[in-house]
LOZA-833363 format. One line per 4 residues: number of its first residue (from 1); their letters; for each residue x negated, y, z of N, C-alpha, C, O. Coordinates in nm, 4 decimals, padded with zeros to 6 digits. Layout:
N
NUM	A	X Y Z X Y Z X Y Z X Y Z ~ ...
***
This chain:
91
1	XXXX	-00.5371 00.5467 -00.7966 -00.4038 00.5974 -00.7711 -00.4024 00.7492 -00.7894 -00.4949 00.8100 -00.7355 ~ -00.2976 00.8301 -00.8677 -00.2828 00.9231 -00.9472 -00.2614 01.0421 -00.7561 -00.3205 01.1491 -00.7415 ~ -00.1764 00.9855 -00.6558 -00.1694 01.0154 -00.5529 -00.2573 01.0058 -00.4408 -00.2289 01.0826 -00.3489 ~ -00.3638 00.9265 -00.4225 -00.4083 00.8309 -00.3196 -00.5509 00.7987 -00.3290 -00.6167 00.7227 -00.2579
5	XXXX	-00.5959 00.8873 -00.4538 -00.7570 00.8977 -00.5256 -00.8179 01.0016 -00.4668 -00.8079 01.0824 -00.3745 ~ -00.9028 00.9584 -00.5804 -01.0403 01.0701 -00.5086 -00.9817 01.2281 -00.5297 -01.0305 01.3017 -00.4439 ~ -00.8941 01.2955 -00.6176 -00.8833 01.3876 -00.6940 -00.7486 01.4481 -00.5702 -00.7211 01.5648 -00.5422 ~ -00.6922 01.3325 -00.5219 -00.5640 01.3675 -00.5109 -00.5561 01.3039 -00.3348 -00.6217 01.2033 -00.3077
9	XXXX	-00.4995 01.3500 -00.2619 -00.4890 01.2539 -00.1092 -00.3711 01.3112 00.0076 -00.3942 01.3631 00.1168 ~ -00.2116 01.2762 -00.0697 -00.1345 01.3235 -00.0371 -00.1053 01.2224 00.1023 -00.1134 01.1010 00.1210 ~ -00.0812 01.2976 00.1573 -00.0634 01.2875 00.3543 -00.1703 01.1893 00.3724 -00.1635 01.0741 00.4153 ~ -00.2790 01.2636 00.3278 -00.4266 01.2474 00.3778 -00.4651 01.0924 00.3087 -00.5858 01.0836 00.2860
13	XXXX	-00.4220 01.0254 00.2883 -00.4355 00.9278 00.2624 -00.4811 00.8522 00.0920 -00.4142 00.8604 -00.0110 ~ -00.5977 00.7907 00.1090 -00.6575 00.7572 -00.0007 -00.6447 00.5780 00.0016 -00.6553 00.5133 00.1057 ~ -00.6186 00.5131 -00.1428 -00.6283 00.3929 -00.1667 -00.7643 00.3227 -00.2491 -00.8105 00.2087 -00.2541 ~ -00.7897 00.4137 -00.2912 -00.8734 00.3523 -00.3948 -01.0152 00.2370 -00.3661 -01.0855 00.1670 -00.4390
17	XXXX	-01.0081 00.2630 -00.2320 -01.1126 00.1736 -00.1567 -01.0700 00.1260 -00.0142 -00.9985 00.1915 00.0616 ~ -01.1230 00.0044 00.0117 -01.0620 -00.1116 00.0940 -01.0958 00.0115 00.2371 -01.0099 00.0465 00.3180 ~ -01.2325 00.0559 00.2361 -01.2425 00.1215 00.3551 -01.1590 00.2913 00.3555 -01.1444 00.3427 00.4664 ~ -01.1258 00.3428 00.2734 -01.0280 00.4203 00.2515 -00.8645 00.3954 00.3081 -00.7894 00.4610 00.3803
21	XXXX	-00.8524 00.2546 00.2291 -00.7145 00.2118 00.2868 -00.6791 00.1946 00.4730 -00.5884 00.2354 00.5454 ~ -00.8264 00.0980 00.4994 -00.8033 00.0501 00.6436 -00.7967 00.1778 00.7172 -00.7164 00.1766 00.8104 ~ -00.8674 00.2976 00.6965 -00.8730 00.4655 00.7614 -00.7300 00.5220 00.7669 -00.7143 00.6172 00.8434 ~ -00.6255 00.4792 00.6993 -00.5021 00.5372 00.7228 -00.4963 00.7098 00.6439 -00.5784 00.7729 00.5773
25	XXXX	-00.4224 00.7257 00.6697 -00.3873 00.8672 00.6617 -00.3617 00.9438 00.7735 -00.3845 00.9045 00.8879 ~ -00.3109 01.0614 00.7428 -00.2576 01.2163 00.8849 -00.1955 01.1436 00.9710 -00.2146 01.1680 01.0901 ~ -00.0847 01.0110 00.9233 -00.0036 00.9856 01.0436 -00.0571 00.8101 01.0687 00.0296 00.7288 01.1009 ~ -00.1850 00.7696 01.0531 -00.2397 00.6735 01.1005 -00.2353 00.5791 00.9965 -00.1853 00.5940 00.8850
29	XXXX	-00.3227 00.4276 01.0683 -00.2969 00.3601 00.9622 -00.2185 00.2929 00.9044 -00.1163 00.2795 00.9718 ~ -00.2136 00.2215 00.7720 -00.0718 00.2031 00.6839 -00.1000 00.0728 00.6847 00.0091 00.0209 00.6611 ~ -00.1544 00.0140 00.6934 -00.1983 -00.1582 00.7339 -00.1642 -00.2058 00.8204 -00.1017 -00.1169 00.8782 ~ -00.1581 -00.3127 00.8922 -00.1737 -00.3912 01.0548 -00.2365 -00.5154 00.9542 -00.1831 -00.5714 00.8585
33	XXXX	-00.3708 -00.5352 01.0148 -00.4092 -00.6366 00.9127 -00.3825 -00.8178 01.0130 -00.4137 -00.8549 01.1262 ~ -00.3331 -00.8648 00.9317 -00.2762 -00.9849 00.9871 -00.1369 -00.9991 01.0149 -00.0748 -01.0895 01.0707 ~ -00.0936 -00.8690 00.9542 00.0572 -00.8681 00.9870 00.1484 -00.7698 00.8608 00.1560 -00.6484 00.8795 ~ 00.2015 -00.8204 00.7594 00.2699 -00.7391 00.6716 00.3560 -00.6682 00.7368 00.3416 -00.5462 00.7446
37	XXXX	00.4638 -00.7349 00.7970 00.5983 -00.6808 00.8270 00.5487 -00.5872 00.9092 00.6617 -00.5438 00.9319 ~ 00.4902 -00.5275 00.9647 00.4496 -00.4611 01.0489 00.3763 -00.3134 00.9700 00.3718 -00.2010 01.0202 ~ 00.3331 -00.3475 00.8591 00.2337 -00.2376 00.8022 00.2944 -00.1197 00.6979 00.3117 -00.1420 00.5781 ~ 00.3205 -00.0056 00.7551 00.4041 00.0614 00.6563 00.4063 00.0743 00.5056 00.4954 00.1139 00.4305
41	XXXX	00.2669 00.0240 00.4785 00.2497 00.0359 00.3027 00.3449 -00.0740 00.2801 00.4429 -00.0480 00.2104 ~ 00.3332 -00.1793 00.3225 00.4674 -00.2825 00.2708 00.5993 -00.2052 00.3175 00.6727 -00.1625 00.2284 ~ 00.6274 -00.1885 00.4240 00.7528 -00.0847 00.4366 00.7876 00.0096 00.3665 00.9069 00.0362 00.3522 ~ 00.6873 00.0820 00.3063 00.7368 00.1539 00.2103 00.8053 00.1089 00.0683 00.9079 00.1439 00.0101
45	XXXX	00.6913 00.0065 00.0370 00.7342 -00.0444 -00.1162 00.8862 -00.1052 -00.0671 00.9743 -00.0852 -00.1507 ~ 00.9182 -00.1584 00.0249 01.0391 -00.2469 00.0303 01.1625 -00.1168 00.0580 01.2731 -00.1596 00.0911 ~ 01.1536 -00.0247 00.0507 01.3129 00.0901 00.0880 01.3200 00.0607 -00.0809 01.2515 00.0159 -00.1729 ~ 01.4465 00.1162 -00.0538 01.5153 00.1445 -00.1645 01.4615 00.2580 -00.2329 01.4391 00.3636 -00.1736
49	XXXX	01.4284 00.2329 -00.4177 01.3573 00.3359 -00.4499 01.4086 00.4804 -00.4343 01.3255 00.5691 -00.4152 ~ 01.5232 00.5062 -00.4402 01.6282 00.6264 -00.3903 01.5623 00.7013 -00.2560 01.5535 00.8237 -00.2472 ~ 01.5138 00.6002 -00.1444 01.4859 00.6676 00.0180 01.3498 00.7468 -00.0241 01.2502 00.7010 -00.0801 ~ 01.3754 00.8762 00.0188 01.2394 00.9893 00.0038 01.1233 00.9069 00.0582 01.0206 00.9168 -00.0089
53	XXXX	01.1173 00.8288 00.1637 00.9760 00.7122 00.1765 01.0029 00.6604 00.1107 00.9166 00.5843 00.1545 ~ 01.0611 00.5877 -00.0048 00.9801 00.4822 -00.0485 00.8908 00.5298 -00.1586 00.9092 00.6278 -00.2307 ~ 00.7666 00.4243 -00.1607 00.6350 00.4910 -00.2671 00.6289 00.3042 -00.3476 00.6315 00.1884 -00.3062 ~ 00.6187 00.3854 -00.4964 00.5419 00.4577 -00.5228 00.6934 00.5687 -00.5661 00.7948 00.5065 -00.5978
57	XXXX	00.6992 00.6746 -00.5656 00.8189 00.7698 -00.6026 00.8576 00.7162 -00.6739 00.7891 00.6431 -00.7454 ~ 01.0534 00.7370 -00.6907 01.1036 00.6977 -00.7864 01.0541 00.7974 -00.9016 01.0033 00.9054 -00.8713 ~ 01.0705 00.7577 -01.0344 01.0070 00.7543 -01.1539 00.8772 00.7068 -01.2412 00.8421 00.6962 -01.3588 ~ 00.8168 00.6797 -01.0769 00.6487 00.6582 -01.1394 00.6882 00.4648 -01.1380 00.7752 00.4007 -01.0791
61	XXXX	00.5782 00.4245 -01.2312 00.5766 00.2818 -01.2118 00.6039 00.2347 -01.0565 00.5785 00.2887 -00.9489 ~ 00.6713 00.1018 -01.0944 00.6909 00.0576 -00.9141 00.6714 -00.1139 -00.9678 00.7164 -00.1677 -01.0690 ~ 00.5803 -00.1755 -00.8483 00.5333 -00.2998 -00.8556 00.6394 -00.3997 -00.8649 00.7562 -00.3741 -00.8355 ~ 00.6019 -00.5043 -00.9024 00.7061 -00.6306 -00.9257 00.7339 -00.6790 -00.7690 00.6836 -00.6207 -00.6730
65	XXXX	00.8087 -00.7773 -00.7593 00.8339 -00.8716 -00.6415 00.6999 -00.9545 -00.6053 00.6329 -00.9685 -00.5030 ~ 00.6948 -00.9906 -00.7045 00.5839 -01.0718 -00.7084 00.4402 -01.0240 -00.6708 00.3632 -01.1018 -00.6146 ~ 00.4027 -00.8920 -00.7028 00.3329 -00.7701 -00.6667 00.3608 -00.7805 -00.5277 00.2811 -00.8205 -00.4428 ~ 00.4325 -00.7572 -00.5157 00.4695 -00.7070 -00.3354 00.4099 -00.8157 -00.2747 00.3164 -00.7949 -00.1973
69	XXXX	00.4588 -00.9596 -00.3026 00.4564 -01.0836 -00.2389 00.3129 -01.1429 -00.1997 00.2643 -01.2102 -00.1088 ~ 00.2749 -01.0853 -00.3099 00.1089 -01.1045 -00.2916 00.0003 -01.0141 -00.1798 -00.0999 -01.0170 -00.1083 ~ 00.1111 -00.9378 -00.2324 00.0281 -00.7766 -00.1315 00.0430 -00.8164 00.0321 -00.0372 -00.7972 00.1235 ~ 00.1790 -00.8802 00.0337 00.1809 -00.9143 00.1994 00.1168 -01.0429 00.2337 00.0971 -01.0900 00.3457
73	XXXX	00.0861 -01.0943 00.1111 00.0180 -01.2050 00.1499 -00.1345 -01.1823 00.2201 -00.1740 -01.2097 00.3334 ~ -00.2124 -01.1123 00.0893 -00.3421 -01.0466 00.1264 -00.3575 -00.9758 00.3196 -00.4459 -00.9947 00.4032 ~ -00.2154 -00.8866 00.3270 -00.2253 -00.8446 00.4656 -00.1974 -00.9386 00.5561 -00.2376 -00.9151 00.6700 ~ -00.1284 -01.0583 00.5340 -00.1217 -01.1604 00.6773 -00.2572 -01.2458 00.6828 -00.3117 -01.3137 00.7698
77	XXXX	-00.2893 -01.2082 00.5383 -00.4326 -01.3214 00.5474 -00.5771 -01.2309 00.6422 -00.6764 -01.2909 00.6835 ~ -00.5573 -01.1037 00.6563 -00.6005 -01.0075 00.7637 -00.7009 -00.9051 00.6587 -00.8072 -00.8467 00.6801 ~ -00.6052 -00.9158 00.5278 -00.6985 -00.7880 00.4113 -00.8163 -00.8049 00.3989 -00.8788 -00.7072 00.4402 ~ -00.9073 -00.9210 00.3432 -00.9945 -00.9728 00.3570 -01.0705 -00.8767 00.2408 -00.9956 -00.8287 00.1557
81	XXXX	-01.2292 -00.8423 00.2310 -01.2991 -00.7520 00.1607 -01.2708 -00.7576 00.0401 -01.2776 -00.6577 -00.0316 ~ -01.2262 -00.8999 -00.0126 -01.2595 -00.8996 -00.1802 -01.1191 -00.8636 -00.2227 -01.0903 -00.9011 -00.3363 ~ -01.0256 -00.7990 -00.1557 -00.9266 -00.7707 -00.1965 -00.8068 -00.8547 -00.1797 -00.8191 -00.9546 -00.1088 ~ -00.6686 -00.8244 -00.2456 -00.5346 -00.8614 -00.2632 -00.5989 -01.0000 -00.3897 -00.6879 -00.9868 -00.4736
85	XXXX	-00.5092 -01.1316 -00.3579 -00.4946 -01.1346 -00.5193 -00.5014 -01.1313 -00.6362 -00.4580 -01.0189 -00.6610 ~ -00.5352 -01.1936 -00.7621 -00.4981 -01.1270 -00.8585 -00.3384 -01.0875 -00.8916 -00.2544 -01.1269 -00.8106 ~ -00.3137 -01.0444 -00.9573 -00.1576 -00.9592 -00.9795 -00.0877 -00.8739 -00.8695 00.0300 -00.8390 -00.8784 ~ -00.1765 -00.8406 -00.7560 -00.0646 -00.8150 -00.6329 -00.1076 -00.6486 -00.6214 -00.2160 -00.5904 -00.6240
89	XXX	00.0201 -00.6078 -00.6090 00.0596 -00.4604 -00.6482 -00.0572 -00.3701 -00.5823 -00.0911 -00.3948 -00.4666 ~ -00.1149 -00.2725 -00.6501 -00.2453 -00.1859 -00.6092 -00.1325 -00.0505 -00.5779 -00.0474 00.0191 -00.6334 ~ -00.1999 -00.0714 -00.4502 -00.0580 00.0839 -00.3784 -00.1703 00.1973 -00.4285 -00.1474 00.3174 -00.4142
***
């Protein structure tokens, strides 16, 4: 992630690794594992791309439905090591 990498770690927060992700960022973590609706990285993708939270920013690529669907799947299943899915949106 062009934001969320090694290079780059805007509001502290890095994706690029499972133990990166579960660490959260400045304002805690972005997961609740076992619980989507609850975990702000899904909250984010779901605002409207217009709302200053929602990520990924409007203009940059933004994941499918189907992306998403998977992604909350992976988090109710409690973000298990080997990852999301195949196809499910890489925040």
């Amino acid at each position: 992630s062009a934001c969320h990498g090694p290079e780059k770690q805007k509001g502290g927060l890095r994706v690029d690794s499972l133990t990166a992700l579960l660490k959260g960022g400045k304002d805690g973590p972005v997961l609740v594992k076992g619980n989507a609706h609850e975990s702000r990285l899904i909250q984010r993708l779901l605002l409207p791309v217009e709302d200053e939270d929602h990520m990924p920013p409007e203009g940059k690529p933004q994941p499918t439905l189907g992306e998403i669907v998977a992604l909350q799947w992976w988090i109710d299943s409690g973000a298990p090591a080997d990852g999301p899915p195949a196809g499910a949106a890489r925040p």
